[in-house]
N, C-alpha and C positions, 0 to 999 in steps of 0.2 A: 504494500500500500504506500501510494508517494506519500511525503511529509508536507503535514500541513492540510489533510484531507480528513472528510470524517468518514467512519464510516458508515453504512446503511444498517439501519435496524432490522434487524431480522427476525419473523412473525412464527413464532411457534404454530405450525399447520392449525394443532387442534385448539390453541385460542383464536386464530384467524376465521375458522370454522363457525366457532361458538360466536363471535360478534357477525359475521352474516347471520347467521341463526336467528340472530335478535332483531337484526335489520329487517330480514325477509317477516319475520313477524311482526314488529312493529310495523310495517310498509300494508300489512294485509289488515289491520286493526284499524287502521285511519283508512283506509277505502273503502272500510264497511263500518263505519264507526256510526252511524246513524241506523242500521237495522242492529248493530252489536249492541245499542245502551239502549235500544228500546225492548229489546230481545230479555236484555239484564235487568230492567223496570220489568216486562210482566212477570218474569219471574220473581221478584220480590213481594208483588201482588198478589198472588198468586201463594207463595208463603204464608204471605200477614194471614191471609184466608185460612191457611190450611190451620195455622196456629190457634186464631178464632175457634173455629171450628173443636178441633180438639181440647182447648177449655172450655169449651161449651157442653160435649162432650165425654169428659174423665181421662184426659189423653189416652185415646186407645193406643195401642203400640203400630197399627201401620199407619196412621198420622203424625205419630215421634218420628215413624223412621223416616219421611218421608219429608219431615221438617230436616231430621238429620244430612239427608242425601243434599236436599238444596242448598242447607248450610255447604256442604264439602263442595257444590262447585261454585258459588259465594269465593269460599278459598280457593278454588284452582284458579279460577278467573283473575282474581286479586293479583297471585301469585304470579301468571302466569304475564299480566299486563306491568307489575312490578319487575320481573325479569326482564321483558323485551322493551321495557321503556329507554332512552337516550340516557337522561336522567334520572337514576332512582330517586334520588331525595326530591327532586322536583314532582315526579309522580307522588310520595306518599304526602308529600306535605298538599299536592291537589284532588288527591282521591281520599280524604278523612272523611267521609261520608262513606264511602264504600266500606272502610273498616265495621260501621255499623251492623253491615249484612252478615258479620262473622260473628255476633252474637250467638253463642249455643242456645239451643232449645230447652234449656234447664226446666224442668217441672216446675209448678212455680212461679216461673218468674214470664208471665201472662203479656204485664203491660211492655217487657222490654223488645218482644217480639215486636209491638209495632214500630218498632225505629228503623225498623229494616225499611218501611215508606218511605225514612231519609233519601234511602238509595234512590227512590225514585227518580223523589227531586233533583238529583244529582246528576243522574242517565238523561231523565228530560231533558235539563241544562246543556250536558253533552251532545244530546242532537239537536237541539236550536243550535247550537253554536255552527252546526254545519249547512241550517237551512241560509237562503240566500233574501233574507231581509234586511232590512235597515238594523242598525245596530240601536236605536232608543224602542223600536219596537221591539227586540228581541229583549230589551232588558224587562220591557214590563212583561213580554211572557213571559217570563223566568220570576218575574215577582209575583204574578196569577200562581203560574207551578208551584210555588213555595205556597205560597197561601193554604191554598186548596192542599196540598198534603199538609202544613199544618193544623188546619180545621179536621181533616179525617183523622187524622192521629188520636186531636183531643178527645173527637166525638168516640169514637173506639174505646179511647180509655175512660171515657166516661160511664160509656155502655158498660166494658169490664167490670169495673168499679162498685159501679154504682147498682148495678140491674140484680133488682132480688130484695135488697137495703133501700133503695128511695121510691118510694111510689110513685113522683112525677116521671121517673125515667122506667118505662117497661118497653122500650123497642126501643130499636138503633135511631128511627126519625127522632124521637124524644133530645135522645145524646147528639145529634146533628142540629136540631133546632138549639139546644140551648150552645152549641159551638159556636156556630155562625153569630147568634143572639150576641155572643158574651164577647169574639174575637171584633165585630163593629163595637163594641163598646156602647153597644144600646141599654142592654140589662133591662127584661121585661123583669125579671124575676120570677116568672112562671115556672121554672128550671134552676133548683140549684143544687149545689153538690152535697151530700152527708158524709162523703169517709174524706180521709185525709187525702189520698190518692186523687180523689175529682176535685180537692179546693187545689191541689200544687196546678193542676192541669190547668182551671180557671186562673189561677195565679198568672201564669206562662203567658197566655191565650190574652188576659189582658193589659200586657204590656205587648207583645206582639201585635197587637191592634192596634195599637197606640202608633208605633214604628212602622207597620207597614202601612197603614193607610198617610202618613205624611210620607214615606218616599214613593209612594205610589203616584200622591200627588207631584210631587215635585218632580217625577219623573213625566208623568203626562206635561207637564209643562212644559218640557226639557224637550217633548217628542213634536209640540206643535210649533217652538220657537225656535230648536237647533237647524235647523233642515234649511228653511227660509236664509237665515242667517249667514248658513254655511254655503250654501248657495250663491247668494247676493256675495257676500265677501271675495268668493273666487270668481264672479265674472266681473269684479274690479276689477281685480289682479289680470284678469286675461284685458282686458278692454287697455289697463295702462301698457301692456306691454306689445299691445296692438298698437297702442301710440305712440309708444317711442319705437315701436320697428319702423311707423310713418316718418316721427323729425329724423330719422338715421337713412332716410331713402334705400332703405331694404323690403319695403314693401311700397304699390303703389297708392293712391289718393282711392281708386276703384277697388283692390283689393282689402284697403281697409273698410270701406264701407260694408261690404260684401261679411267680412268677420263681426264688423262691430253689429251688421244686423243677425246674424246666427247666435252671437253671445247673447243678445239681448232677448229673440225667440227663445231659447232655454232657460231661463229666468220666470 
C-alpha cells in the first residue's frame, strides 16, 4: 500500500448481508405503510373486543389465548419494525404508543386492555401521514382520531367499571353518552361515576376536553388563515422576481405580463 493512502474498509459478508436485510425490509414497510398501520389498528380493535368480551364472560381460556396470540405478534411487529428501522432510538422514542399493545392479558387487569386503542390512534396517524392532503387538514384528523379513541376508551372503562354498581350506567350507550357528555365539558349530570376507577376516567376526560377543544380551535383557525396567507406571500415573491428578471432585461415587457397574469390567476 503506497504511503500516505488509507485504506478501504472492509465489510464482513455476513454484517453486509444483515444491513441489506434491514434495508430491503424497511424499503417494503414504507410502501405498504398505509395498508400495514391500518392492518395493525384493526387488529388492536379487534383485541380491545376480544378482551371485552372475555370479562364479560369469566375469561374462558380460548379468549386468553387468543388475547395471548395477538399480544405475540403486537411483539413480533414491534420487534420486527424496531430491527429494520434506520434508526433504532428514533423508532422507539416515535412508536411509545405501540409499546402499549404489549401489554399482557393478565387476569384482572380489564381496564389496561383498553390502551391497546392507543395503538390505534397511533396506526391512524401513521396513514394520514401518507394520505396526500394538506398538512393543517391532516392535523385536525389526527386530532378527531385522538378524540374519538379517547372518548371510546373512557366510555369502555366506564362500562367496565361501573356496569352492575351504578344504575345510571346499564349499557355501553349509557358509558358513551356520559363520555362525550363529560369530555365537551357540558356535564348534564344525568351520568356519573360511583367507583374510583370511573371518577380517575372523568378526571382524565375533563381536562382533555379542556385541551383538545382549544387546539382544535386554534387549529381550525390555522387551516382557514395559513393556506390564503401562504399562498399570497409566495406569489409576491414570484411577481418580485418577475420584476426584476424585467429591470435586468432577461425577460421581455410581453413575457412578463404573460407571468404576472398566471401568478395572479393562481391566487
Amino acid at each position: 500500500m503506497a504511503p500516505g493512502t488509507t485504506p478501504h474498509a472492509v465489510w464482513n459478508p455476513t454484517i453486509l448481508q444483515m444491513l441489506m436485510n434491514r434495508i430491503t425490509a424497511f424499503s417494503f414497510v414504507q410502501r405498504h405503510l398505509r395498508a400495514w398501520e391500518l392492518t395493525m389498528a384493526s387488529l388492536a380493535v379487534f383485541s380491545v373486543a376480544i378482551g371485552i368480551y372475555a370479562s364479560q364472560t369469566n375469561e374462558p381460556e380460548m379468549f386468553v389465548n387468543l388475547e395471548w396470540a395477538l399480544t405475540f405478534v403486537f411483539a413480533a411487529e414491534y420487534g420486527f419494525r424496531l430491527w429494520a428501522a434506520p434508526s433504532r432510538i428514533q423508532y422507539f422514542k416515535s412508536a411509545l404508543l405501540d409499546l402499549v399493545s404489549l401489554i399482557p392479558p393478565v387476569r384482572g387487569a380489564r381496564l389496561l386492555r383498553l390502551l391497546r386503542l392507543l395503538r390505534v390512534a397511533s396506526d391512524l396517524n401513521s396513514a394520514l401521514a401518507t394520505a396526500h392532503i394538506r398538512t393543517q387538514t391532516r392535523i385536525i384528523l389526527r386530532i378527531a382520531v385522538l378524540w374519538v379513541v379517547v372518548v371510546v376508551i373512557s366510555a369502555l372503562g366506564m362500562y367496565l367499571a361501573e356496569s352492575g354498581s351504578n344504575p345510571n350506567v346499564t349499557s355501553l350507550w349509557d358509558s358513551l353518552w356520559w363520555a362525550v357528555v363529560t369530555i365537551t365539558t357540558v356535564g348534564y349530570g344525568d351520568v356519573s361515576p360511583a367507583t374510583s376507577e370511573g371518577r380517575i376516567a372523568a378526571g382524565v376526560l375533563m381536562v382533555l376536553g379542556i385541551a383538545f377543544f382549544s387546539f382544535l380551535t386554534a387549529s381550525i383557525t390555522a387551516a382557514l388563515t395559513s393556506p390564503s396567507e401562504t399562498q399570497n406571500t409566495g406569489a409576491i415573491e414570484r411577481l418580485q422576481i418577475a420584476e426584476s428578471l424585467r429591470h435586468s432585461n432577461q425577460i421581455s415587457e410581453e413575457e412578463f405580463v404573460e407571468i404576472r397574469n398566471r401568478i395572479l390567476n393562481e391566487v
